[in-house]
C-alpha positions in Angstrom: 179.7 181.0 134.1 179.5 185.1 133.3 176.7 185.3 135.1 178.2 183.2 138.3 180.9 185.5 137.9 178.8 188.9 137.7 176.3 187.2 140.8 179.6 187.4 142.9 180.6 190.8 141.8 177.7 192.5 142.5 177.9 190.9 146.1 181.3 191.8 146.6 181.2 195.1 144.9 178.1 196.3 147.9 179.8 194.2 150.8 183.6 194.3 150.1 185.2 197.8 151.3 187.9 196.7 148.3 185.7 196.0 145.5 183.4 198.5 146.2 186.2 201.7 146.3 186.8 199.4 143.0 183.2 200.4 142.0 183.4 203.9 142.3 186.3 204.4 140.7 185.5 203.1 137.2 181.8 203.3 137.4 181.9 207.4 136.1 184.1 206.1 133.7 182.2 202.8 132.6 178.6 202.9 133.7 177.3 200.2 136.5 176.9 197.2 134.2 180.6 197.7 132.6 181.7 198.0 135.7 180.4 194.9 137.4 182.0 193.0 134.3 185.3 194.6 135.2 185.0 193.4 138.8 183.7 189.9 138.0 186.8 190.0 135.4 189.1 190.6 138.4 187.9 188.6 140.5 188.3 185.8 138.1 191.8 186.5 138.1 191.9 186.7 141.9 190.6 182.9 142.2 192.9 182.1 139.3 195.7 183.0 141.1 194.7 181.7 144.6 194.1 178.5 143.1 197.2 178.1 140.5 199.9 179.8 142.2 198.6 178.5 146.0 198.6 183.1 146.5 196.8 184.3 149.9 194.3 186.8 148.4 196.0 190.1 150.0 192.2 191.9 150.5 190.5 189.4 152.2 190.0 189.5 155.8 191.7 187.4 158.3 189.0 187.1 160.8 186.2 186.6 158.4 188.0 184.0 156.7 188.7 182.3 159.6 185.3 182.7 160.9 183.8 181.1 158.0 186.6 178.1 158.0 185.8 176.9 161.2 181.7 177.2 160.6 182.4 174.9 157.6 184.8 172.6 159.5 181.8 172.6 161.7 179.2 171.8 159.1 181.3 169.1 157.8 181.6 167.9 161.0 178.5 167.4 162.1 177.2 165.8 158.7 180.2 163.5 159.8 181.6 163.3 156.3 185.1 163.8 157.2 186.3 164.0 161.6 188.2 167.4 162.1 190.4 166.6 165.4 191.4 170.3 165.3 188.2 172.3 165.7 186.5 172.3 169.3 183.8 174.4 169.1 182.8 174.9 172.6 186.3 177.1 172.7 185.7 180.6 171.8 188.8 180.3 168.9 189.9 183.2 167.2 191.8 183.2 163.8 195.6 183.9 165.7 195.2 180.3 167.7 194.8 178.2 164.8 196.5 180.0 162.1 198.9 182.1 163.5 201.2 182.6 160.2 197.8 184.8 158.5 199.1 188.1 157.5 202.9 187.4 158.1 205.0 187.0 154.9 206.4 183.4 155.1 206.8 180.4 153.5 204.8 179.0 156.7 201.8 180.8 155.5 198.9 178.5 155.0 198.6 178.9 151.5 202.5 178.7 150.5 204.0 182.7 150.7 202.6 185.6 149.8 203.2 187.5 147.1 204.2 191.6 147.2 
């Protein structure tokens, strides 16, 4: 599982404008390696909480994550494992139409309310 866990890091911590300004502030301190660790630590934590407490994850970004729901509604769609009446795909959707609550502090967010 660490190395899972350290795979992801080092792909967040060079994509992810979060997790890399994470990067370069504790790699002078740490060196790369410990550093990755410390990242694949908190992200850990990130999932833990997105998962237990049903917490929006405040870095990520609305229209990638809604870009990558509907290619996998899509996928699962067309492997015909489950029928998702929601998604058309001939539409050009944007996050806003389907999930309008993203980014607004509410109890009608998606994933329960967000945390401060």
């Amino acid at each position: 599982m660490r190395a899972v866990l350290v795979e992801a890091a080092q792909v967040a911590a060079n994509t992810h404008p979060h997790w890399r300004s994470e990067l370069k502030r504790l790699e002078p301190r740490l060196g790369r390696n410990k550093s990755i660790v410390a990242i694949a630590r908190k992200l850990l934590v990130a999932v833990w909480h997105v998962l237990s407490e049903q917490a929006t994850d405040h870095f990520a970004e609305p229209d990638i994550v809604g870009r990558k729901l509907i290619k996998f509604a899509y996928e699962i769609e067309k492997k015909k494992k489950v029928i998702v009446p929601w998604v058309n795909l001939r539409h050009n959707l944007s996050v806003k139409d389907w999930m309008p609550a993203f980014g607004e502090r509410s109890d009608k967010h998606p994933l329960g309310a967000r945390r401060n």
